[in-house]
N, C-alpha and C positions, 0 to 999 in steps of 0.2 A: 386545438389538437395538433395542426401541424406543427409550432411551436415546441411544443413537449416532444413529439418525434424526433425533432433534428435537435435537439437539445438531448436527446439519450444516443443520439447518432454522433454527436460531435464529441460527447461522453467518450463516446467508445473507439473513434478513430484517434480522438487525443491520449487514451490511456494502452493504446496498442502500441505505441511507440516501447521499442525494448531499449531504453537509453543504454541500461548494464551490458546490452549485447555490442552495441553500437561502439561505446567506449571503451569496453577491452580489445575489441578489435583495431580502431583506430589508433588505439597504444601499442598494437603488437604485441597482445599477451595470447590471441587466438580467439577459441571459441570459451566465453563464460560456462556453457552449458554443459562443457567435458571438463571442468573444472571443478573441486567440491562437493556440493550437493548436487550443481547440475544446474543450478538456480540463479534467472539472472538480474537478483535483487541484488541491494547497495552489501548486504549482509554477505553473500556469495563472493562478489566481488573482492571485498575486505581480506578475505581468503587466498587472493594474489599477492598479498602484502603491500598492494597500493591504496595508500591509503587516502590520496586527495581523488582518485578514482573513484573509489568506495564512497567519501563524501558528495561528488559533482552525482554519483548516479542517485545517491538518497535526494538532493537536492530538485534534479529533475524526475524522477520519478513522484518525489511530493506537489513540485510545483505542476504536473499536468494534468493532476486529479484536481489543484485547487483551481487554475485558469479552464478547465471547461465547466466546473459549480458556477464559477464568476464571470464567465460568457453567455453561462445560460440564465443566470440570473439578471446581466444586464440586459439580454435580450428580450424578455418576457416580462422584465419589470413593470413596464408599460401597461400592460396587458393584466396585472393583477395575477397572475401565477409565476413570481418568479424563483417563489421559493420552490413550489414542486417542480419547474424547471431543473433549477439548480440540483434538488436532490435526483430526481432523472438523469442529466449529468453526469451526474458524482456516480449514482449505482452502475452508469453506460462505463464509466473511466474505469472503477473497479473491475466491471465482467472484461473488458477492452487488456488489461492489464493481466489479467489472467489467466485471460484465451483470446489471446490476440490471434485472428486469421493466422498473419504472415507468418508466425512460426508453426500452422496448424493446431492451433487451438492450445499450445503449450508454454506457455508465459509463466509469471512471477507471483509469489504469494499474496500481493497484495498491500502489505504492513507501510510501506511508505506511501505506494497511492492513497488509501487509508486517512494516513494522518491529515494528508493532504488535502481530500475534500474536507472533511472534517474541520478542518482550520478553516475553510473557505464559509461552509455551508451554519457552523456554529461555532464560531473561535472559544470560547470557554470549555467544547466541549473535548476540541482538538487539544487547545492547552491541556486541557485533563487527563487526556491520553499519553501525553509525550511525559509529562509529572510523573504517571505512574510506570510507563516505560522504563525510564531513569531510575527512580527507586528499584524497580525489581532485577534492571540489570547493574546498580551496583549494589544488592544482593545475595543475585544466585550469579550473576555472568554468564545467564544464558539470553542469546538472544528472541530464541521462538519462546521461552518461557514470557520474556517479557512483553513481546507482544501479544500472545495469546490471553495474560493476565487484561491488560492496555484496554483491549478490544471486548473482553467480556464484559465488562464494568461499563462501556459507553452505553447500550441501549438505557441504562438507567441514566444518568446525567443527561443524556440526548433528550429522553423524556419529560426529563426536568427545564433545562436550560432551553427546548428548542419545542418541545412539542410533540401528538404522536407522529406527526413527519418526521421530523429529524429521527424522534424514537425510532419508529420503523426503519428507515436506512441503517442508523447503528445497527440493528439486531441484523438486516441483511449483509451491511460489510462482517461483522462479527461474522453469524454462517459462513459466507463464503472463506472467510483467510480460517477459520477451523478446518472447514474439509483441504484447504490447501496443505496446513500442514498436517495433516493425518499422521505421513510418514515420522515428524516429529514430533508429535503427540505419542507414537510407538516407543521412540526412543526417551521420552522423559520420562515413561514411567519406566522403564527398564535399567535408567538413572545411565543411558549413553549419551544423551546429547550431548555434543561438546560444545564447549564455553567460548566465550568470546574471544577472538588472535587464536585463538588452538589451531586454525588453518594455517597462518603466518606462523609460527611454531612451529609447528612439524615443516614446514616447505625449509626452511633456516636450517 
């Protein structure tokens, strides 16, 4: 038990880290959060028209959901739980990333931490996601379209490839990056979201 604790503890101080706030600031673009949507994922970012910015924050935003799956899993391995460890972890890195304390409880949708565990906790399952990611945004070119699609689809594959563990965590990350994007889930069906660069566009 203690094991599982600090492995959803270390989840969640690893996924509280706001990289997208940190590196707009450190660039002198300001506050990510009065920018856009408000939001301080790699997507948001993208939206300053930097765009090696936008990638380092997808990059670390993905990589610290999959290093505390793969902290918790090396640490527990031992111990014959390293898999519920790891998804422990992973669900800590997601709530951590989405209500991170430091910014009182008001963080990022999720979509990149997401991937992140996922690739960590079941790479087949994570690959499956980013696959159908891609397809749907060089489709529609919307990005909350394409994750929301991404993330619907995993409890199933999770189920398959990984088990009802894995299953259950997909269906949990799925929940939670749904109510994250409510707000865009309003706008797609109203047919407003706007498309992928439409930020860097209009700013030009």
């Amino acid at each position: 038990m203690p094991i599982l604790v600090l492995s959803a503890l270390l989840g969640y101080l690893l996924g509280s880290i706001p990289f997208g706030l940190v590196l707009t600031r450190l660039a002198g673009l300001g506050d990510i959060r009065k920018i856009g949507s408000g939001n301080i994922g790699a997507t948001n970012v993208l939206r300053t028209g930097n765009k090696p910015l936008a990638l380092a924050t997808l990059l670390l935003d993905s990589g610290k959901g999959a290093i505390a799956a793969l902290l918790a899993l090396w640490l527990a391995n031992s111990s014959g739980i390293g898999l519920e460890a790891a998804i422990l972890a992973a669900g800590g890195a997601m709530l951590g990333h989405t209500f991170p304390v430091w910014l009182g409880f008001k963080g990022g949708k999720g979509v990149a931490t997401a991937i992140g565990v996922l690739l960590a906790v079941s790479w087949p399952v994570g690959l499956l996601a980013i696959l159908t990611w891609l397809a749907m945004a060089g489709l529609f070119r919307i990005s909350s379209l394409s994750a929301l699609t991404a993330l619907a689809v995993s409890p199933l594959t999770g189920w398959y490839f990984g088990g009802p563990l894995v299953g259950g965590l997909c269906l949990f990350i799925a929940v939670l990056v749904f109510i994250r994007h409510e707000a865009n889930i309003r706008r797609l069906l109203k047919g407003e979201e706007p498309k992928i660069g439409a930020g860097k566009k209009k700013a030009a």
